[in-house]
PLY file of the C-alpha trace (Angstrom):
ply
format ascii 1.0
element vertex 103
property float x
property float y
property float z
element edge 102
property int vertex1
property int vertex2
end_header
92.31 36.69 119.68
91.92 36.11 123.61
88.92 36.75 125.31
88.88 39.42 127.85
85.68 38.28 129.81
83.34 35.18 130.21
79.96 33.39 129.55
78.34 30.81 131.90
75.20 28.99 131.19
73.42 27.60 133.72
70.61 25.62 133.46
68.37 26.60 136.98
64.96 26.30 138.28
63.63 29.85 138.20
61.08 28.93 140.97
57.87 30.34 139.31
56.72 26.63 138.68
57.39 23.44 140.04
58.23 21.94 136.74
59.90 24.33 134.69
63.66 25.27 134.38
65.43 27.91 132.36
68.90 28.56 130.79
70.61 31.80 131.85
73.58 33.27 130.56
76.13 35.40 132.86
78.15 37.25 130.19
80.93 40.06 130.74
82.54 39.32 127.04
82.40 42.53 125.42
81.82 41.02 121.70
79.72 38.79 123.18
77.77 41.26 125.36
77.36 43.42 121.76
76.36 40.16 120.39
73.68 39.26 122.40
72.18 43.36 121.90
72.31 43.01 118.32
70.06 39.69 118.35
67.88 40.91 121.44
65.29 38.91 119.54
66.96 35.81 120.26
68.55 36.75 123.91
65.60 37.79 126.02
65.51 38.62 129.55
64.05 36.47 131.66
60.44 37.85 133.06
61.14 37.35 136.68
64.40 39.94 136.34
62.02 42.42 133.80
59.36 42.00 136.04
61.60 42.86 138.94
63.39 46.14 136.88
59.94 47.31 136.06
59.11 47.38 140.01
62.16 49.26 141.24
62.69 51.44 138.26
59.62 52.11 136.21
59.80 51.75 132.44
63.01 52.31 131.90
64.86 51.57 128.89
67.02 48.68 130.47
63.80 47.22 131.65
61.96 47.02 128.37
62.30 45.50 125.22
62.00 45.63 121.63
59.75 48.15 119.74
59.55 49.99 123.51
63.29 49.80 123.70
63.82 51.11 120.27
61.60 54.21 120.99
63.09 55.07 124.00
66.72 54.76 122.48
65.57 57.00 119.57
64.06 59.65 122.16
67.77 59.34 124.09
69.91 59.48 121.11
70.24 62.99 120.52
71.43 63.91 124.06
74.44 61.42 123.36
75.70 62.95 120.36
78.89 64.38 119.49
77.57 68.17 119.41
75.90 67.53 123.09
78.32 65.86 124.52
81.27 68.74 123.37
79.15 71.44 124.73
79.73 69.45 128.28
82.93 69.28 128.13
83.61 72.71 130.47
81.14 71.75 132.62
82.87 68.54 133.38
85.96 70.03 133.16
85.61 72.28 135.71
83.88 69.48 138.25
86.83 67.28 137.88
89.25 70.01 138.75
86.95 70.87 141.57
87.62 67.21 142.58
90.98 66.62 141.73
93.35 65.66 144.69
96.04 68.95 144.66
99.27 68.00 143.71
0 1
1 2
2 3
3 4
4 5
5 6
6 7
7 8
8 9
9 10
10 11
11 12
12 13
13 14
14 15
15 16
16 17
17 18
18 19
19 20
20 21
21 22
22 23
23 24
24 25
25 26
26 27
27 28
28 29
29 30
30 31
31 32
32 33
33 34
34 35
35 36
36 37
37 38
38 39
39 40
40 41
41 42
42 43
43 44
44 45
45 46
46 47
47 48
48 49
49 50
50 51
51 52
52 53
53 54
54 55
55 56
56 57
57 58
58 59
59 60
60 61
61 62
62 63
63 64
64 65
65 66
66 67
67 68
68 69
69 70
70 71
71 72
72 73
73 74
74 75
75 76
76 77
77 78
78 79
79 80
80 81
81 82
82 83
83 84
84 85
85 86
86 87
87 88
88 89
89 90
90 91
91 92
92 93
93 94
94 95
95 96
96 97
97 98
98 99
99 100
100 101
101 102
Protein backbone atom coordinates (compact mmCIF):
# COMPACT_ATOMS: atom_id res chain seq x y z
CA UNK A 1 0.00 0.00 0.00
CA UNK A 2 1.67 3.53 -0.86
CA UNK A 3 1.94 6.09 1.52
CA UNK A 4 0.09 9.23 0.94
CA UNK A 5 2.16 11.55 3.32
CA UNK A 6 5.55 11.63 5.26
CA UNK A 7 7.56 11.41 8.57
CA UNK A 8 10.87 13.23 9.26
CA UNK A 9 12.86 12.89 12.36
CA UNK A 10 15.12 15.28 13.22
CA UNK A 11 17.34 15.22 15.85
CA UNK A 12 17.67 19.34 16.97
CA UNK A 13 18.79 21.37 19.81
CA UNK A 14 15.58 22.72 21.29
CA UNK A 15 17.56 25.67 22.83
CA UNK A 16 16.22 25.46 26.46
CA UNK A 17 19.75 24.09 27.54
CA UNK A 18 23.06 24.20 26.31
CA UNK A 19 23.48 20.49 26.43
CA UNK A 20 20.42 18.88 25.60
CA UNK A 21 18.90 17.85 22.16
CA UNK A 22 15.59 16.31 21.25
CA UNK A 23 14.06 14.13 18.45
CA UNK A 24 11.01 15.60 16.68
CA UNK A 25 8.85 14.05 14.33
CA UNK A 26 7.08 16.09 11.32
CA UNK A 27 4.31 13.65 10.31
CA UNK A 28 1.38 14.23 7.67
CA UNK A 29 0.86 10.19 7.21
CA UNK A 30 -2.61 9.71 8.01
CA UNK A 31 -2.09 6.02 9.61
CA UNK A 32 0.73 7.27 11.04
CA UNK A 33 -0.76 10.54 12.37
CA UNK A 34 -3.72 8.01 13.96
CA UNK A 35 -0.85 6.05 15.15
CA UNK A 36 0.92 8.35 17.05
CA UNK A 37 -2.90 9.54 18.85
CA UNK A 38 -3.55 6.12 19.79
CA UNK A 39 -0.06 5.77 21.73
CA UNK A 40 -0.08 9.56 22.95
CA UNK A 41 1.68 7.93 25.87
CA UNK A 42 4.58 7.20 23.89
CA UNK A 43 4.45 10.39 21.32
CA UNK A 44 4.45 13.43 23.55
CA UNK A 45 4.62 16.93 22.62
CA UNK A 46 7.44 18.62 23.24
CA UNK A 47 7.02 21.29 26.33
CA UNK A 48 8.38 24.26 24.54
CA UNK A 49 5.36 23.84 21.68
CA UNK A 50 2.64 22.91 24.86
CA UNK A 51 4.03 25.55 26.69
CA UNK A 52 3.68 27.86 23.72
CA UNK A 53 -0.26 26.46 22.83
CA UNK A 54 -1.11 27.00 26.42
CA UNK A 55 0.00 30.87 26.02
CA UNK A 56 -1.89 31.72 22.85
CA UNK A 57 -4.84 29.50 23.37
CA UNK A 58 -5.60 28.67 26.95
CA UNK A 59 -6.29 25.07 27.90
CA UNK A 60 -7.43 23.87 25.05
CA UNK A 61 -7.80 20.39 24.15
CA UNK A 62 -4.92 20.37 21.46
CA UNK A 63 -2.76 21.89 24.08
CA UNK A 64 -3.19 19.34 26.82
CA UNK A 65 -2.64 15.91 27.36
CA UNK A 66 -3.70 12.75 28.74
CA UNK A 67 -6.28 12.40 31.60
CA UNK A 68 -6.99 16.45 30.74
CA UNK A 69 -7.29 15.54 27.12
CA UNK A 70 -9.53 12.65 27.73
CA UNK A 71 -11.98 14.85 29.80
CA UNK A 72 -12.20 17.45 27.52
CA UNK A 73 -12.83 14.98 24.50
CA UNK A 74 -15.59 13.30 26.60
CA UNK A 75 -17.20 16.88 27.41
CA UNK A 76 -16.90 17.53 23.27
CA UNK A 77 -18.14 14.26 22.14
CA UNK A 78 -21.70 14.69 22.20
CA UNK A 79 -21.78 17.87 20.05
CA UNK A 80 -20.03 15.67 17.26
CA UNK A 81 -22.48 13.03 17.06
CA UNK A 82 -24.52 11.79 14.37
CA UNK A 83 -27.97 13.21 15.86
CA UNK A 84 -26.13 16.84 16.30
CA UNK A 85 -24.49 16.99 13.47
CA UNK A 86 -27.96 16.00 11.17
CA UNK A 87 -29.87 18.63 12.92
CA UNK A 88 -27.10 21.12 11.19
CA UNK A 89 -27.43 20.05 8.18
CA UNK A 90 -30.16 23.04 7.01
CA UNK A 91 -28.32 25.39 8.66
CA UNK A 92 -25.31 24.65 6.60
CA UNK A 93 -27.22 24.05 3.82
CA UNK A 94 -28.62 27.15 3.50
CA UNK A 95 -25.02 29.11 4.22
CA UNK A 96 -23.45 27.30 1.40
CA UNK A 97 -26.15 28.25 -1.01
CA UNK A 98 -25.88 31.72 0.37
CA UNK A 99 -22.23 31.36 -0.78
CA UNK A 100 -22.37 29.48 -3.75
CA UNK A 101 -20.99 31.25 -6.95
CA UNK A 102 -24.52 31.48 -9.32
CA UNK A 103 -24.32 29.44 -12.15
Amino acid sequence: MASSGYIISTVTDCGCDLVSQEEYLTISDPKAIQYVYANSQTFTRQKFVQNLIKMLLGPAIIAVDFDDHKRQRKIMQPAFGSPHLRSLFPVLIRHTQKVRPPG
